[in-house]
C-alpha positions as CSV (number, residue, x, y, z in Angstrom):
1,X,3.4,8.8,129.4
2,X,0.5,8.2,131.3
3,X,-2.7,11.2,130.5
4,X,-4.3,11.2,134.2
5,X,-0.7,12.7,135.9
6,X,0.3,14.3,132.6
7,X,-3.6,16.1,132.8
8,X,-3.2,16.5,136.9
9,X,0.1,18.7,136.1
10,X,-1.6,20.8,133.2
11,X,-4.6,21.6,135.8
12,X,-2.1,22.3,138.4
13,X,-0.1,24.8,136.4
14,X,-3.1,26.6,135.4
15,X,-4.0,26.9,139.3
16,X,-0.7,27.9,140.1
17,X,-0.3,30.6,137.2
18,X,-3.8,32.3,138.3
19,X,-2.0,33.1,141.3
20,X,-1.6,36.6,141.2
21,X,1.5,38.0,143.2
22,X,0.7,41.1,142.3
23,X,-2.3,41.5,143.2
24,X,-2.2,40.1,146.2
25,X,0.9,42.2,147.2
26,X,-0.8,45.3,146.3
27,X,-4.1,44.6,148.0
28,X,-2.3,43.0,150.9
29,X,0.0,46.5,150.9
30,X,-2.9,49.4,149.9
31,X,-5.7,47.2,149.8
32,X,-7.1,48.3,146.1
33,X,-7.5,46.2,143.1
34,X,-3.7,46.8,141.4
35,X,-6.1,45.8,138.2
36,X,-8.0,49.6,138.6
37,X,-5.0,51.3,138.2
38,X,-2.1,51.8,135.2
39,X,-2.5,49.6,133.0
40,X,-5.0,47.2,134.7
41,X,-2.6,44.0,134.9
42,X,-1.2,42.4,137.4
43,X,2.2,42.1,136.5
44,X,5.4,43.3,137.6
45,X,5.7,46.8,135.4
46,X,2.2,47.6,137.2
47,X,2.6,46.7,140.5
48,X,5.8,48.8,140.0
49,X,4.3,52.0,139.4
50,X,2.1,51.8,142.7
51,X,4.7,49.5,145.2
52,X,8.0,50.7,143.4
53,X,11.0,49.2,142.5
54,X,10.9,46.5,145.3
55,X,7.1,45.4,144.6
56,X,8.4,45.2,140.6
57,X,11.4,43.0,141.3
58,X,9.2,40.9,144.2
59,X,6.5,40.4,141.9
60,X,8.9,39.7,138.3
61,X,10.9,36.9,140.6
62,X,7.3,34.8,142.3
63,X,5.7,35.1,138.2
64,X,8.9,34.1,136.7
65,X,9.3,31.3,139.9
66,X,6.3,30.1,139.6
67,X,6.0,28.7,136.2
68,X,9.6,27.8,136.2
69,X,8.9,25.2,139.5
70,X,5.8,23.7,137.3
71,X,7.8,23.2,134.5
72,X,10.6,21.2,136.8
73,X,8.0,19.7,138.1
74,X,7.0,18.3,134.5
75,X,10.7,17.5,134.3
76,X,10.8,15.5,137.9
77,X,8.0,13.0,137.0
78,X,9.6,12.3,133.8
79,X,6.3,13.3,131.9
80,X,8.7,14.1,128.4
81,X,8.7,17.8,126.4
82,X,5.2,17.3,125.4
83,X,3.7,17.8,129.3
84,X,6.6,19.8,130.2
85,X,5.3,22.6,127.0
86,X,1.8,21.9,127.8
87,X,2.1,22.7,131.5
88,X,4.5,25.9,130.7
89,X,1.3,27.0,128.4
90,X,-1.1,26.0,131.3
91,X,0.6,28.4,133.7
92,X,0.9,31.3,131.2
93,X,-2.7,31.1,130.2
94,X,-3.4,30.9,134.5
95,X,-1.3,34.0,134.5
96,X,-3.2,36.2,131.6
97,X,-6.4,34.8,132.6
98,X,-6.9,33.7,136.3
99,X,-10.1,32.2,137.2
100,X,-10.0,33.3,140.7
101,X,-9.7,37.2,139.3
102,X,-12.5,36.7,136.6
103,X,-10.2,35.8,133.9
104,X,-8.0,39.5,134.5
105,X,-4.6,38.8,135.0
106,X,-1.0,40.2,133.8
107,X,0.5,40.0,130.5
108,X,3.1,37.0,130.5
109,X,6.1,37.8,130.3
110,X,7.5,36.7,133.7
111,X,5.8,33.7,133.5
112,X,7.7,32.9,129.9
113,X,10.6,33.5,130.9
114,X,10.6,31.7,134.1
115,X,9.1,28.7,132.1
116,X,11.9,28.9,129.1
117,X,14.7,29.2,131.6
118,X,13.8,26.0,132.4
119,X,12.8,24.5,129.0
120,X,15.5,26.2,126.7
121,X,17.8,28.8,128.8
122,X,19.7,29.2,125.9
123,X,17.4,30.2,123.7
124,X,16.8,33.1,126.1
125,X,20.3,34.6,125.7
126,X,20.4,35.9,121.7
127,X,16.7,37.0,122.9
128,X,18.2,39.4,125.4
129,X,21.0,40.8,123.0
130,X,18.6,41.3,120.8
131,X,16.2,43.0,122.7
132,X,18.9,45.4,123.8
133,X,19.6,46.5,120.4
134,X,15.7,47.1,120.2
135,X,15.8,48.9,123.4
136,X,18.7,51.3,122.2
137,X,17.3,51.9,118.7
138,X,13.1,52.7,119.7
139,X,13.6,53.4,123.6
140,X,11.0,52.1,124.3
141,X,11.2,49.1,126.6
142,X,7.6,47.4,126.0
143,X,7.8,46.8,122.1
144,X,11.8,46.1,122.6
145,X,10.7,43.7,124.4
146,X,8.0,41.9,122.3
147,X,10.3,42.6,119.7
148,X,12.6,40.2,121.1
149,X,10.0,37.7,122.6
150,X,9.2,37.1,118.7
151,X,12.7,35.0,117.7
152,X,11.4,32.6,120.8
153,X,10.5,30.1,118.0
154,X,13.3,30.1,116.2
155,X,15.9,29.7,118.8
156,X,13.7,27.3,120.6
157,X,13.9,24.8,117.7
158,X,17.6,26.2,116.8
159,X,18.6,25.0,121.0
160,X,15.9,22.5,120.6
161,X,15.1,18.9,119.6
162,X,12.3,18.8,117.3
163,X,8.6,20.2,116.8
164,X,7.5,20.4,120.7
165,X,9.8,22.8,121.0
166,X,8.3,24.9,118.0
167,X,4.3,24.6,119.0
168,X,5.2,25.3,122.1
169,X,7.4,28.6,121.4
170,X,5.2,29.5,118.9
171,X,1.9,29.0,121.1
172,X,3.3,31.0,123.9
173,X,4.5,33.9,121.7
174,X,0.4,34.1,120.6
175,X,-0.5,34.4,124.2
176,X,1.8,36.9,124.6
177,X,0.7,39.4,121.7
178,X,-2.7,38.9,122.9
179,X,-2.1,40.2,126.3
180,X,-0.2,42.8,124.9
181,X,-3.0,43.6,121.9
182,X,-3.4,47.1,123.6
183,X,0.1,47.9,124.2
184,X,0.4,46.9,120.2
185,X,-2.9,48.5,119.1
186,X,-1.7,52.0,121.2
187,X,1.7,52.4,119.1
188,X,0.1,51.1,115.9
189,X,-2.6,54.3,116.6
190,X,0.3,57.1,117.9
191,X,0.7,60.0,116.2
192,X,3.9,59.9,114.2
193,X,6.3,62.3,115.7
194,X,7.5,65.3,114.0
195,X,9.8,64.4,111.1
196,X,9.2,60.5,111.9
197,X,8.4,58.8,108.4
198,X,6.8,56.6,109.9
């Protein structure tokens, strides 16, 4: 593995991650700042609420696309697991925090799941199931996901080969809960409903 391609693909990734659909396709469409409304990301559940359900599903395919064609990319010059993890980290981080929006970007999870479709698909499937059975027990679609999101490690290495695999999982999933910090920090705070133990 040679550093100076393996480093041009990380910097690229990042450049390509801080490319906002979102926000382009709501300024481009109402021309305000998608980030000033909602939730203040640029990802597909907020573009949702202002575009609808076409904007969501336009902007959820170009994030997931996106780092899913830098990891194949990775993969094409034959730069090995280590550059193909590090680039799917590059273009997450570009996502959450674009330099060309002052460092204010979505929350993620497109972007890791376009780049683990790639990396481990399979890992992806027990994920979904069990993010389902999250769904149907808290109705709540955010955490259920999340919930999910957090076996990424474990089936990364289960559909894996070795400790890439792990780091980069695990790496990912801490970008991740960090974009989502307010998402977790809101239900951590909500009142308990009435006859909820909780």
């Amino acid at each position: 593995m040679s550093w100076i391609p393996a480093l041009s693909l990380a910097v690229a990734s990042y450049l390509v991650g801080g490319f906002s659909a979102g926000y382009w396709l709501v300024r481009w469409r109402t021309g305000i700042d998608v980030r000033e409304q909602g939730s203040g990301a640029t990802g597909a559940t907020n573009v949702g609420r202002i575009l609808g359900r076409a904007g969501f599903v336009l902007t959820l395919l170009l994030d997931a696309s996106k780092a899913a064609l830098v990891v194949l990319a990775a993969r094409h010059f034959e730069q090995g697991a280590l550059v193909e993890h590090t680039c799917a980290l590059a273009v997450l981080a570009g996502h959450v925090w674009p330099a060309q929006l002052r460092f204010r970007g979505g929350k993620g999870v497109a972007p890791l799941l376009g780049a683990w479709l790639v990396l481990a698909p399979l890992a992806l499937l027990p994920i979904a199931a069990f993010t389902v059975l999250a769904w149907l027990w808290t109705r709540r679609f955010v955490h259920a996901g999340l919930t999910g999101l957090c076996l990424l490690p474990t089936f990364a290495v289960v559909f894996g080969d070795g400790p890439v695999e792990l780091v980069g999982a695990t790496l990912a999933l801490v970008i991740l809960v960090w974009a989502h910090r307010d998402v977790i920090g809101y239900a951590s705070r909500a009142p308990a409903p009435r006859g909820d133990p909780r």
